[in-house]
Backbone as a ProteinNet text record, in pm:
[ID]
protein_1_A
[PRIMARY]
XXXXXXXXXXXXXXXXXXXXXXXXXXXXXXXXXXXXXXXXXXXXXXXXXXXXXXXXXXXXXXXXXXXXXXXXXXXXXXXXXXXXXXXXXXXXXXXXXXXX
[TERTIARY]
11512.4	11652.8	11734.1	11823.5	11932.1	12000.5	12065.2	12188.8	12252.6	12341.2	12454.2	12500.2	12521.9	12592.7	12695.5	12765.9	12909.9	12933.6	12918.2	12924.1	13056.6	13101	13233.1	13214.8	13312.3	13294.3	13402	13360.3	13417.4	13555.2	13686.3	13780.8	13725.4	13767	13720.5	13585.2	13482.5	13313.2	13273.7	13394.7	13294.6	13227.9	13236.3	13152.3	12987.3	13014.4	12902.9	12822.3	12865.3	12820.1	12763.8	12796.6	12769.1	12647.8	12634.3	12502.2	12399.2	12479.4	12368.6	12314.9	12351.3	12310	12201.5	12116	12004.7	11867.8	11919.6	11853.5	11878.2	11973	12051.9	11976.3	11955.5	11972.3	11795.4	11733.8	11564.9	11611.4	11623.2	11623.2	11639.8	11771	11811	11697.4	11668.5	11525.3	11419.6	11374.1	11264.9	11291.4	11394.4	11403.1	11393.7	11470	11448	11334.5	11227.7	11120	11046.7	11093.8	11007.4	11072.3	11224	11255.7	11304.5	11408.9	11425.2	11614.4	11657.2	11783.1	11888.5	11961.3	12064	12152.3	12257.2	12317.5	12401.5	12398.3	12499.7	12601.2	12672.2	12742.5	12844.2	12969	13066.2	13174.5	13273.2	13430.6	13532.6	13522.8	13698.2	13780.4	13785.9	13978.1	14096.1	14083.2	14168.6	14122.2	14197.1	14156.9	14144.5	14028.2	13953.9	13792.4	13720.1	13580.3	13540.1	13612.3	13590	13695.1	13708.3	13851.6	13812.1	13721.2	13740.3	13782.1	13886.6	13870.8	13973.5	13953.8	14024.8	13900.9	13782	13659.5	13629	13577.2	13489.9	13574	13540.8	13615.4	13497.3	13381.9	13282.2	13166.8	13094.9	12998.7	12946.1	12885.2	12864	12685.4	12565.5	12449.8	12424.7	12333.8	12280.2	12139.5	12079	11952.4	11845.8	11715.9	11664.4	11536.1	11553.8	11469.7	11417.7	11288.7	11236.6	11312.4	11403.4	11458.6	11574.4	11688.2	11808	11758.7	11667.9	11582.2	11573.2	11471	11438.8	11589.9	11629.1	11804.3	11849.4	11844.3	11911.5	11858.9	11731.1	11609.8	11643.7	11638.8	11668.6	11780.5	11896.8	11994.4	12042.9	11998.5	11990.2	11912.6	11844.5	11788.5	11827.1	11947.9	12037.9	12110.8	12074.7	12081.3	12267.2	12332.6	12442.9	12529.1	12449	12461.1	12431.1	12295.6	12291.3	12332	12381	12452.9	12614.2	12704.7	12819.9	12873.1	12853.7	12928.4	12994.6	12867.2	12919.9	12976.1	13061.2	13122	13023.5	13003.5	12922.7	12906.4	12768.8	12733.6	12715.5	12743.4	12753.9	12670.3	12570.2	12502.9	12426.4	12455.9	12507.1	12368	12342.7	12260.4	12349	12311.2	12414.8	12352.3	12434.1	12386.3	12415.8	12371	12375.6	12442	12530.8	12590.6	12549.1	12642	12660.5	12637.9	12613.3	12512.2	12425.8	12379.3	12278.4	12142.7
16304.7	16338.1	16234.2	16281.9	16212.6	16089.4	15991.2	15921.8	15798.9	15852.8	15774.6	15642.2	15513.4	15421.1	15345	15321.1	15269.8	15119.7	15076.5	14899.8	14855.5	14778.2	14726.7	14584.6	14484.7	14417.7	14280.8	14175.8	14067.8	14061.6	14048.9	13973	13825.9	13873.6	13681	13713	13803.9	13819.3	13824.7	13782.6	13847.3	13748.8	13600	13503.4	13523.5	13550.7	13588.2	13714.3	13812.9	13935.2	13883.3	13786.7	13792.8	13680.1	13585.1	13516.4	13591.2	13717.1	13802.1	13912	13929.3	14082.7	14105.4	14062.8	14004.9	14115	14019.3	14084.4	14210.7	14226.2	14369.5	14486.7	14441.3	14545.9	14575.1	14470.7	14506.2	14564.2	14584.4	14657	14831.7	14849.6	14958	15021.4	14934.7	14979.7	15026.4	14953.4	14973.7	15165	15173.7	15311.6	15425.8	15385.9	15474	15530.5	15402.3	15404.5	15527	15519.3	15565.1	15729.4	15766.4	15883	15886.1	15803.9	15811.7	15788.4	15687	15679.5	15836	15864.5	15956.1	15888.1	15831.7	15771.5	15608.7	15474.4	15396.6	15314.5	15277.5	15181.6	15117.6	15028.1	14992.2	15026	15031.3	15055.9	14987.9	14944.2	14835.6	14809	14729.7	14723	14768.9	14767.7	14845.7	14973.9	15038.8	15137.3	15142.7	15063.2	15060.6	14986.5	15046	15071.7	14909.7	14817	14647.8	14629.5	14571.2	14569.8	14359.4	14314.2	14179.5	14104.7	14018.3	13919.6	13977	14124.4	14176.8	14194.6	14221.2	14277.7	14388.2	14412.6	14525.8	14520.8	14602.4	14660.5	14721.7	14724.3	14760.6	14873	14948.3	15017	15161.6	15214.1	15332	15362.7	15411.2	15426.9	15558.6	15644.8	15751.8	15774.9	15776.2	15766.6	15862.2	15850.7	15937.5	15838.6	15872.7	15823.7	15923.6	15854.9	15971.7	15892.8	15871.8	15844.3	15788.4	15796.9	15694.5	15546.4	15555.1	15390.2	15319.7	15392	15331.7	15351.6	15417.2	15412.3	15265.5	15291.1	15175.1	14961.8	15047.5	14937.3	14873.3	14954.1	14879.8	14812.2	14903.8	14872.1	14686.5	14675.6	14545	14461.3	14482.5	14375.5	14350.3	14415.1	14426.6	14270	14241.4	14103.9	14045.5	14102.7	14145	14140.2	14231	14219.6	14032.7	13961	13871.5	13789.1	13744.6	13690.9	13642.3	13768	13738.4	13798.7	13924.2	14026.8	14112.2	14178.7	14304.2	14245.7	14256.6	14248.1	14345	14471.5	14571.4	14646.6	14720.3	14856.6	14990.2	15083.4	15196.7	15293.6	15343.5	15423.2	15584.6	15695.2	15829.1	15906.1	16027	16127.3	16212.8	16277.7	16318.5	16439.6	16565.6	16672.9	16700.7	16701.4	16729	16855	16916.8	17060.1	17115.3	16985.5	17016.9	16913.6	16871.5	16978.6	17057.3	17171.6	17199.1	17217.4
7377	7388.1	7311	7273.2	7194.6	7289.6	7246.2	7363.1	7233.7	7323.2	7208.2	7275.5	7197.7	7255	7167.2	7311.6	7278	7289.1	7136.9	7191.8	7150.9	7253.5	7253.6	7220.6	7079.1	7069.8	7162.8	7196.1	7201.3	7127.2	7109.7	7057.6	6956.3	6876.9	6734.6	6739.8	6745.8	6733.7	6594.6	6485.5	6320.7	6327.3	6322.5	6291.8	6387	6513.6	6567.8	6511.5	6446.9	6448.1	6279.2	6202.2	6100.9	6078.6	6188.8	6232.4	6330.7	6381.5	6416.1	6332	6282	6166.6	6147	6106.3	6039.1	6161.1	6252.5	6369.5	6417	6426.6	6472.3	6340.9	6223.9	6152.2	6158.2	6175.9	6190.7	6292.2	6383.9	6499.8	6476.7	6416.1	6344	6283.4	6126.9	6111.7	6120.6	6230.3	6315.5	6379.4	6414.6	6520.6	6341	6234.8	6131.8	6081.4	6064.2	5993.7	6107.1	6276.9	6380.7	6366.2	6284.5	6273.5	6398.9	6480	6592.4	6600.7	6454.7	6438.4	6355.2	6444.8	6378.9	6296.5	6353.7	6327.2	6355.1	6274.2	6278.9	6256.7	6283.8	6212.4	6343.2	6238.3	6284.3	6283.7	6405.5	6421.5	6346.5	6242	6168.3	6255	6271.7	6362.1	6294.3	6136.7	6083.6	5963.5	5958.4	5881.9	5740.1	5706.8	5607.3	5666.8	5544	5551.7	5547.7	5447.5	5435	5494.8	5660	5760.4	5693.9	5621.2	5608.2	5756.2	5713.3	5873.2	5978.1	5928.8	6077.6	6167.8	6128.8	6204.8	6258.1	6331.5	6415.1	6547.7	6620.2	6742.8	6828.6	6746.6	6854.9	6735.7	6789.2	6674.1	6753.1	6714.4	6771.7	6723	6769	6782	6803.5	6771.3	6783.5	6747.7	6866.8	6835.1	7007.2	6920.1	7027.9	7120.7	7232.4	7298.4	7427.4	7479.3	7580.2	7711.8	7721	7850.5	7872	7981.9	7952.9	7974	8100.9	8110.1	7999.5	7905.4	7779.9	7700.7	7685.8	7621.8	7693.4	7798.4	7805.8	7811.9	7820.9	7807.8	7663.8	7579.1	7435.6	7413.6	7486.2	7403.8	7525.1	7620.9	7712.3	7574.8	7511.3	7445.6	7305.5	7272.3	7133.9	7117.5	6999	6910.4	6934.8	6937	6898.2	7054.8	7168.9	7307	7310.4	7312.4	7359.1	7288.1	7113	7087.7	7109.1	7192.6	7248.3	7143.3	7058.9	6976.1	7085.8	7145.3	7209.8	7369.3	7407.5	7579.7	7642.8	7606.8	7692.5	7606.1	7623.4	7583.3	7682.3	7666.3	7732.6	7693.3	7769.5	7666.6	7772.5	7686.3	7727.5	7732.3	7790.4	7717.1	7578.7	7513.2	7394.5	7345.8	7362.2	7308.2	7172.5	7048.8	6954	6920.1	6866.9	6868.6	6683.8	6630.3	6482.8	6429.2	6307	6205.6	6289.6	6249.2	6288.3	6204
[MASK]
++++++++++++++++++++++++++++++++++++++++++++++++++++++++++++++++++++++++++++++++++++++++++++++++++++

């Protein structure tokens, strides 16, 4: 099943998020190579695609797993979570509608 998550970042987190990356993005990886990532990225705080030292506001995940446990099993061990990027992650079952 699909589940989507909602990571909310910290206030002032670019410097953290940019000594965490590295990690965060093997992670990402890892679920692609497994054909398991839909979709991800990051929120801008402002509206542009390079928000520069305005930063992130948080990121959004789409990916599939056989359980919310394990949904949420992973996302407890996100680079980004224990570096002090994300304040919290939230993470959903998610029905896919469209594309189809």
């Amino acid at each position: 099943m699909l589940y989507s998550f909602f990571c909310y970042d910290h206030p002032n987190s670019l410097d953290n998020r940019a000594k965490s990356r590295a990690a965060h993005i093997e992670r990402l990886q890892a679920l692609q190579s497994d054909e398991r990532l839909i979709i991800a990225g990051p929120n801008p705080a402002i509206d542009n695609e390079t928000p520069g030292d305005a930063g992130f506001t948080g990121s959004l995940i789409i990916a599939k797993f056989n359980s919310l446990q394990d949904a949420q099993a992973w996302a407890d061990e996100e680079p980004y979570l224990k570096a002090g990027v994300y304040s919290r992650v939230e993470v959903k079952p998610f029905k896919q509608v469209f594309p189809q």
